[in-house]
PAMIBA-951317 format. One record per residue (C-alpha): x, y, z. Coordinates in steps of 0.001 Angstrom, whole numbers, plus 500000, padded with zeros to 6 digits. Each point is the difference from the previous one (the first is absolute). Layout:
<recs>
XYZ;...
</recs>
This chain:
<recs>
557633483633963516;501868500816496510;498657497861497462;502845498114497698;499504497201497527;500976497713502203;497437500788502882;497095500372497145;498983496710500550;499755500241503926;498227503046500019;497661498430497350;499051497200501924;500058501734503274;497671502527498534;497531496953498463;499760498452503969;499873503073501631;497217500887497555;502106503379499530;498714499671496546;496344501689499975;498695503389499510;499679502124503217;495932499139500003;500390496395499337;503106499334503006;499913500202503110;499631503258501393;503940501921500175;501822496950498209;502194501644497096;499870498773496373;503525498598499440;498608498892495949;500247503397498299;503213500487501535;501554496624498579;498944501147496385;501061503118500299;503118498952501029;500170497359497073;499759503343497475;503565500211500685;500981496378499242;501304501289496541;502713501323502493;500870496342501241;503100498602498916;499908496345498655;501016498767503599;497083501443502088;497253498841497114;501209496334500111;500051500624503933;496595501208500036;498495497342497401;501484496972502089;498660501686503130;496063500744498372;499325496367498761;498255499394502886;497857502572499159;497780498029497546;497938499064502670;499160503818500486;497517500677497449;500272503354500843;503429500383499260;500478498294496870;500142503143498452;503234500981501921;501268496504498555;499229501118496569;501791503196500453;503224498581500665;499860497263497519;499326502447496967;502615502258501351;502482496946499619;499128498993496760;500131503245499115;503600500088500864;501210496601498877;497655501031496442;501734503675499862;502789499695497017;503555499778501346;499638498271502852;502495497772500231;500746499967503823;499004500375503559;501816503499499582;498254501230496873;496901499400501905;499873503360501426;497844502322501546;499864502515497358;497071502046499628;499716500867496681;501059495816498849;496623498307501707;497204502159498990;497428497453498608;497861501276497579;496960498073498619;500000501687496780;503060499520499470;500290496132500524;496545499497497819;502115501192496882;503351499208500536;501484495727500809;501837499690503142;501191496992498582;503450499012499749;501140502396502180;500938498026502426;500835496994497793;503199497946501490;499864502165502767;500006497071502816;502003501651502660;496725500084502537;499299496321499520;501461499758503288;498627503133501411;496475498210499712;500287496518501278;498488501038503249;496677500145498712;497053497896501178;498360498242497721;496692502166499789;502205503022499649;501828498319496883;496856499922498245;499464503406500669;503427501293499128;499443498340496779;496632500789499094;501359503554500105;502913499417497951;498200498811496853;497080502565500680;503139502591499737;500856498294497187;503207498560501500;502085497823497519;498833496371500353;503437498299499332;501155501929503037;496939498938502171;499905496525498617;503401499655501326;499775501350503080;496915497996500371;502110497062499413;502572500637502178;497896501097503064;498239496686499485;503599497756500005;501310502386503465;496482499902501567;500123495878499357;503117499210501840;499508498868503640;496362500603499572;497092497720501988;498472498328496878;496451501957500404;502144503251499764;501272498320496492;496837498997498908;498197503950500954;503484501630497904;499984497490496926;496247500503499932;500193503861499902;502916500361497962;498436497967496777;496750501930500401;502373503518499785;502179498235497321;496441499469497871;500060503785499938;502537500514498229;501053500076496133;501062496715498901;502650500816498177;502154501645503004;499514497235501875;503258497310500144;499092496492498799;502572498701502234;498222501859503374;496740498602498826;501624496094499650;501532500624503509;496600501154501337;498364496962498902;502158497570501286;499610502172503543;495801499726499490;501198496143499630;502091499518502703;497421501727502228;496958497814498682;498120503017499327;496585500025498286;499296499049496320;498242503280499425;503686502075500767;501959497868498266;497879500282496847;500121503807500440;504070499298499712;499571497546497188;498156502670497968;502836502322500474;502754497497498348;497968498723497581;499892503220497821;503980499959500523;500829496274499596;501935500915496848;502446502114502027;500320497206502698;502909497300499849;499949496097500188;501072500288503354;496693501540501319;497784497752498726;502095496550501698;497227500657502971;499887496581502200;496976498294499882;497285500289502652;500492497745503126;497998496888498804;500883499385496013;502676498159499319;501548502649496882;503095501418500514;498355503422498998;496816501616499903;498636499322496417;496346501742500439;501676503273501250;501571500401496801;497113498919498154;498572502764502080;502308502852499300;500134499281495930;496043499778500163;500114503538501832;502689501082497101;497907499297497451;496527501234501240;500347501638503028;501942503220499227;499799502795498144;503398500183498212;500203499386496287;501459496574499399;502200500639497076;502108497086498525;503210500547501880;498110499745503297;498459497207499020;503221498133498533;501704501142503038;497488497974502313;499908497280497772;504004499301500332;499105500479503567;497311497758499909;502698497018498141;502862500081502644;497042499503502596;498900497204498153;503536499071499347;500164500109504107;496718498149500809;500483496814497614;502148498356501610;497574499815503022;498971496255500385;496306501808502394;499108502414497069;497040498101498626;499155499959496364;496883502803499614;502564502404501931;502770499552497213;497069500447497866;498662502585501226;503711502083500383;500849499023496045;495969501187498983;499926503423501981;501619501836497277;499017500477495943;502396498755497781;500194503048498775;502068501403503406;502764496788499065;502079501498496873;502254496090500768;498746496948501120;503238498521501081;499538500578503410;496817499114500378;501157496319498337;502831499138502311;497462501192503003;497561497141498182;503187497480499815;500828500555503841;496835499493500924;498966497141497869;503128498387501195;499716500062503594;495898499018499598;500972496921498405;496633498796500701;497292501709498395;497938499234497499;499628500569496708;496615501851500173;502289502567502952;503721499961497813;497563501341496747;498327502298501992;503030501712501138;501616500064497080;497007501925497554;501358502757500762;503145499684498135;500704501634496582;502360497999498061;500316503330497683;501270502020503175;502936497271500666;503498499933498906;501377497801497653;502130498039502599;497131499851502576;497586498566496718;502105497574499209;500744498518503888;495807500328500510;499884497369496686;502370497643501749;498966500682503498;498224496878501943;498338501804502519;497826502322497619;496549498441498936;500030498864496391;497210502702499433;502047502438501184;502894499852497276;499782501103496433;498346497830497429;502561499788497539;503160500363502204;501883502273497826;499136499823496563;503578500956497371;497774503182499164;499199501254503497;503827499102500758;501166502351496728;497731502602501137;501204499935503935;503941499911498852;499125503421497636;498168501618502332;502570499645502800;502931500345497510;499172502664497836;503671499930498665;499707497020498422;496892500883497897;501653503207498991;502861497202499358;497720498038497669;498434503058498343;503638501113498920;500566496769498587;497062499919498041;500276502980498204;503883499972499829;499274496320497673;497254501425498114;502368502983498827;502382497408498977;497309497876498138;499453503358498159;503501500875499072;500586496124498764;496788500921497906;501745502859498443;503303498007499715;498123497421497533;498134502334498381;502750501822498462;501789496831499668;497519499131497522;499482503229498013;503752499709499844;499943496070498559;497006501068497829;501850502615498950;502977498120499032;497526497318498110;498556502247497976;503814500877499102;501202496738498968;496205498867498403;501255503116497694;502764498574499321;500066496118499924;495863499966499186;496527500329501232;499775496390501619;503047499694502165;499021503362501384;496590498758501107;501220497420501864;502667501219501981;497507502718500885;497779497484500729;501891498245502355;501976502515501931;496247501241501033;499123496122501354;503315499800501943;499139503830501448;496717499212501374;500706496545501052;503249501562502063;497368502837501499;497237498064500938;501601498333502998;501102502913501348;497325501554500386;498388497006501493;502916500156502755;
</recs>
């Protein structure tokens, strides 16, 4: 019989039952050794077109039974990630059987990235869906040892998980959600799509699997919860509470943000979760089940630092203080210590001074005194101080010229009283002179006081 790749697999496990797989001393006596004629028929797989190797791969999953022939297995898996990893392959034909365009050479791949050559390169999503789950964590494994690019296997990961989900029993869910987030903890974090990872946690949900994988997801988002969306986090609450939406798993994910990963939290990330982190709030308060500590605990989880505006954060407070009509004092100030009247608006300070649900402790001491007022209306209207400035010095240059104004007025009178005291005598001089300088400085004086 001609071997093919599509009869490798029935010759393989013929040859495993027949025990046509031992040496001539070790068999029984005149049984051939089919073995050594599979692999050296698989030296010519390079040959294959893309066709016969998918052929041949669907057809040899059953062969991970047959420790023997794992090895066979392994050949034609690194043969097709060879191909899908080769640069410009971009189709089912490009994916030929060119001898010179699959050589593998471990020298070569030591020194030189094979990644992003295949990056958005998708077309054999598709081509790959038949794969059992055991074989999808081998195909995989291989791909990042070949140093496949993870946004590519992320996402194929992703969507083999959503086709391999629909119309499945729910143990074959449980076995593919399970495998997929233990491949998906391979990978970088950054290639991997916050989105895929939300939609993969409501799935571990849904399916009621074990705490232990959906931490493994949680740990995933966390790092990225300042690239998620408001949307993502609106989780339902377990079956049980009464919340609209699950408080602790946020609590969870910006706990993981800020200790659990190994990005650098710079100040836009964290002012980007913090906004986040105040239309959730804004979202929750209105919940009449949300007890106090959780509020608490969802306004204390970030530093004020993260918060460059309180303003948010206050009408979260109102809402919620509003529909909890009925808690205490000791609860409303507790809530409320976290606000920074410095970090509110003028509007917002001055309806938290006349508000009624606010704790007296929790408003300023002096509502707003006239120079905390002048120094708010300059600071957010910097026009008008330049305004005022303008004003000041534009009067004080007129004060000065009125100074000069006088001041030759009376040379010019002492002048002309020096004249006449020439003239009509020493004494009537003197007192003219004498009295023009009264009137001058009694006509300066208030001007200079204006």
């Amino acid at each position: 019989m001609e071997m093919t790749p599509s009869n490798l697999a029935m010759l393989c496990s013929a040859a495993h039952f027949l025990e046509m797989e031992c040496d001539d001393d070790d068999g029984p006596a005149g049984t051939p050794n089919l073995k050594p004629q599979i692999e050296k028929f698989l030296d010519g797989i390079r040959f294959w077109t893309w066709s016969e190797l998918l052929e041949a791969l669907k057809l040899c999953q059953g062969l991970f039974s047959f420790k023997g022939y794992l090895e066979i297995l392994d050949r034609i898996v690194d043969n097709l990630i060879e191909r899908l990893a080769s640069p410009g392959i971009t189709s089912p034909n490009t994916c030929s059987s060119n001898r010179s365009s699959f050589q593998f050479s471990c020298a070569t791949s030591s020194n030189n990235s094979w990644r992003n050559n295949c990056s958005g390169a998708t077309w054999w999503f598709e081509h790959l869906l038949f794969l059992k789950i055991d074989l999808l964590d081998k195909v995989i494994r291989t791909m990042i040892s070949y140093d496949f690019d993870h946004g590519v296997v992320s996402r194929f990961l992703f969507h083999y998980h959503n086709s391999s989900c629909l119309g499945a029993a729910q143990a074959e869910k449980m076995e593919s959600t399970k495998v997929v987030i233990d491949l998906v903890l391979l990978l970088e974090s950054r290639s991997i799509s916050c989105k895929d990872l939300f939609n993969l946690n409501r799935s571990a949900v849904s399916l009621k699997m074990s705490r232990s994988c959906i931490n493994k997801i949680e740990s995933l988002i966390g790092p990225l919860l300042d690239q998620t969306t408001i949307d993502y986090l609106l989780l339902p609450s377990p079956h049980g509470k009464g919340q609209a939406y699950d408080v602790d798993f946020v609590l969870r994910l910006v706990h993981i943000f800020f200790f659990g990963g190994s990005f650098e939290l710079t100040s836009n990330r964290l002012m980007r979760v913090a906004k986040m982190m105040d239309l959730f709030l804004v979202e929750v308060a209105p919940d009449p089940h949300l007890k106090p500590f959780e509020f608490e605990a969802l306004i204390t989880v970030l530093p004020d630092a993260a918060r460059e505006s309180h303003d948010q954060l206050y009408l979260a407070m109102d809402m919620y203080l509003k529909v909890h009509a009925g808690l205490s004092e000791k609860e409303k100030i507790s809530i409320c210590s976290t606000l920074n009247h410095e970090k509110l608006s003028a509007e917002l300070l001055r309806h938290l001074t006349r508000s009624l649900v606010f704790p007296s402790d929790a408003k300023p001491r002096a509502y707003v005194t006239r120079q905390s007022r002048m120094k708010t209306l300059l600071q957010e209207n910097d026009h008008l101080k330049n305004f005022f400035e303008s004003m000041f010095r534009k009067s004080f240059k007129n004060m000065e010229a009125n100074e000069d104004v006088e001041k030759r007025s009376y040379d010019a009178e002492e002048l002309r009283g020096d004249w006449e005291g020439m003239q009509n005598g020493t004494q009537m001089a003197s007192m003219k002179k004498s009295g023009t300088h009264i009137m001058s400085n009694a006509m300066y004086l208030p001007k200079l006081c204006s």
